[in-house]
C-alpha positions, 0 to 999 in steps of 0.5 A: 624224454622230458622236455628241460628247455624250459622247467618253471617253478612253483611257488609253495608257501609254509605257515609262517608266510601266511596270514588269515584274514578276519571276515565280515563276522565273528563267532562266540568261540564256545560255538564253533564246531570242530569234530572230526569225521573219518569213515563213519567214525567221528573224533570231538576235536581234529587232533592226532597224536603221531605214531611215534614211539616218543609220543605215543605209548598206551597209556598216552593213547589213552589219555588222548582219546579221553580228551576227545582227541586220536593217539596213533600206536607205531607197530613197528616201534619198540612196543611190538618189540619188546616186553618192557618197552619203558626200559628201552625208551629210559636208555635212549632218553639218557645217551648222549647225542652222539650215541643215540641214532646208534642206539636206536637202530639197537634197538629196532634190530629187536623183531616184532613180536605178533602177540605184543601187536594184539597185547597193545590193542587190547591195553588202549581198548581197555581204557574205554577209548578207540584204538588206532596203529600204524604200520609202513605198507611192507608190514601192513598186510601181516600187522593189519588182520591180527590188529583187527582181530584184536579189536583196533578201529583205526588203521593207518598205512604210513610212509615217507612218500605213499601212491597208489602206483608203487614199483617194485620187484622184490614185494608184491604192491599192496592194494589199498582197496583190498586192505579196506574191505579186508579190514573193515575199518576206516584206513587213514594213507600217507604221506603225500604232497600232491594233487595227482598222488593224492587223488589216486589214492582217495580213489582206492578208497581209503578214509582219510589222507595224511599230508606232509612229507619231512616237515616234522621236527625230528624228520630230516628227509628235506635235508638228507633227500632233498624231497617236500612240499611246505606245509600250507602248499601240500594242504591246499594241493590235497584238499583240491584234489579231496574236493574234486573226488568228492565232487565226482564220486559223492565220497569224502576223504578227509585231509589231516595236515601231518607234521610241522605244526607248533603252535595254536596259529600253525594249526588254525592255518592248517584248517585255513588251507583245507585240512580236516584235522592235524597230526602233532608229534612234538607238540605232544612229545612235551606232555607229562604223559609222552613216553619219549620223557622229553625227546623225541624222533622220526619213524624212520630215524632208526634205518639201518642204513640211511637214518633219515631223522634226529632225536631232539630234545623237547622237554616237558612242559605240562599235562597233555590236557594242558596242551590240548585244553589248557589253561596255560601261563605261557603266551607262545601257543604252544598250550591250550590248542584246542582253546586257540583254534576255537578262538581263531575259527571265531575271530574268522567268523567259521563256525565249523571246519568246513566254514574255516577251510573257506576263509581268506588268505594272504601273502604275509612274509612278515607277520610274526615280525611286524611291529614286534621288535621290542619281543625280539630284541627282548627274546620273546619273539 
């Protein structure tokens, strides 16, 4: 029975309570080091695109993985479902708000069609880029070979909260280890916020940890569960938990910070607590190439009986190499992120990954608001 006499809580930090602290050098930003290694597969810059279907269709992902970067395909979504998903998407742009989650669970009423799993694959692997999908554990082991056939070379396990010890009477569990020598490619597992869940799932083998549980913009699992971790707390848990794994088994499992960043400063803090890469969704919902066509919502907001997320309206604002690239005219961070994360690993004096998960932080409650009242009160702030 456990012990209520005394139940201590743990503070836990998000990133706009945090600040990074300037070392005793600096870097030419034009010579920090910034790829992604997951498996033996390695990305030119840390950045995923999440697997949701207002962000990620084939032709996005394409255009990602040409920009260096990964795009996550939801098997479960609307492109496994239906022939022309752009109509699909069109129509759930277009409701009004108070029809859209009916909507959308119209929608993922529609079975999953085998065919269009290999179809999607073979559309994103055609555009000479790596393909990565995604499926929640029920599906995995059915979606999983018939992508690997198909030629995908990144397979992602994805759920609300994912551990390796799952209880249940009516599937049997699925074995992460069997899915990877089964597979044969790097297997990325989520989500998770803790140390102890994280580091047994790195013991099963897999390639890489997605952390964050219902920090995202469209997620309202915090709100309608009541479960999480902030963002920059979960970090630094799994990344040490990463670090003693690799410390005891010479194997390194990299650790992609997933959801509620928006901005260049978000992502550079992300690194700061231990990630290895980021996952973005709304971030990239707000590209030209996004198929959402400015909105976007959770994976699970869609449920047939407890919608846990939102469609959101975020509007477009530019190219996809806009936000990843640049150049930009707007001054909140939320364009040219690869730009800002190169500049703040120099402003840090980190002249790779592993040097920027290194660098100092602190406390700072008040850093987006010290000394910038004349931006508030103009609403720049």
């Amino acid at each position: 029975m456990r012990d209520f006499s005394y139940r201590g809580l743990k503070r836990a930090y998000g990133y706009d309570e945090v600040a990074l602290v300037p070392g005793a050098i600096t870097v030419n930003p034009d010579q920090t080091d910034i790829r992604l290694t997951i498996g033996e597969r390695t990305l030119e810059i840390p950045f995923l695109a999440s697997a949701m279907d207002g962000v990620v269709d084939p032709d996005f992902a394409i255009a990602m993985g040409k920009l260096g970067g990964l795009a996550v395909l939801n098997l479960e979504g609307v492109q496994t479902r239906y022939e022309d998903p752009a109509s699909v998407l069109a129509r759930v742009a277009e409701a009004a708000p108070a029809e859209a989650t009916r909507l959308l669970q119209q929608a993922y009423a529609e079975p999953i069609k085998d065919r269009l799993v290999a179809e999607r694959v073979q559309q994103i692997k055609a555009g000479g880029v790596s393909a990565a999908v995604s499926a929640t554990p029920t599906t995995a082991l059915h979606l999983g070979p018939i992508a690997a056939e198909a030629g995908v070379d990144f397979f992602v396990v994805q759920s609300t909260v994912t551990t390796a010890r799952h209880v249940s009477s009516t599937y049997p569990l699925l074995s992460f280890t069997d899915l990877r020598k089964s597979l044969r490619i790097p297997l990325l597992v989520g989500n998770s916020v803790s140390y102890a869940a994280a580091l047994e799932l790195m013991e099963t083998g897999i390639d890489a940890l997605l952390v964050g549980v219902g920090p995202g913009a469209a997620c309202t699992s915090r709100q309608v569960l009541g479960v999480g971790v902030p963002q920059v707390t979960a970090t630094m848990d799994c990344a040490a938990a990463r670090e003693h794994y690799f410390k005891s088994s010479g194997r390194y499992v990299a650790i992609i910070t997933d959801g509620g960043m928006s901005t260049g400063g978000d992502i550079c803090k992300s690194i700061a607590s231990g990630a290895d890469g980021v996952m973005l969704g709304s971030p990239f919902a707000r590209a030209n190439e996004a198929p959402g066509g400015g909105f976007h919502w959770g994976m699970a907001t869609p449920h047939a009986s407890l919608p846990r997320g939102t469609r959101i309206h975020v509007g477009i604002k530019g190219s996809l190499e806009q936000i990843l690239m640049g150049p930009t005219s707007l001054t909140d961070g939320t364009q040219n992120l690869v730009g800002a994360l190169r500049i703040g690993m120099g402003m840090l004096g980190a002249r790779n990954i592993k040097e920027m998960q290194q660098v100092e932080m602190v406390i700072a409650p008040a850093i987006r608001t010290e000394g910038k009242s004349y931006q508030m009160a103009q609403g720049l702030g």
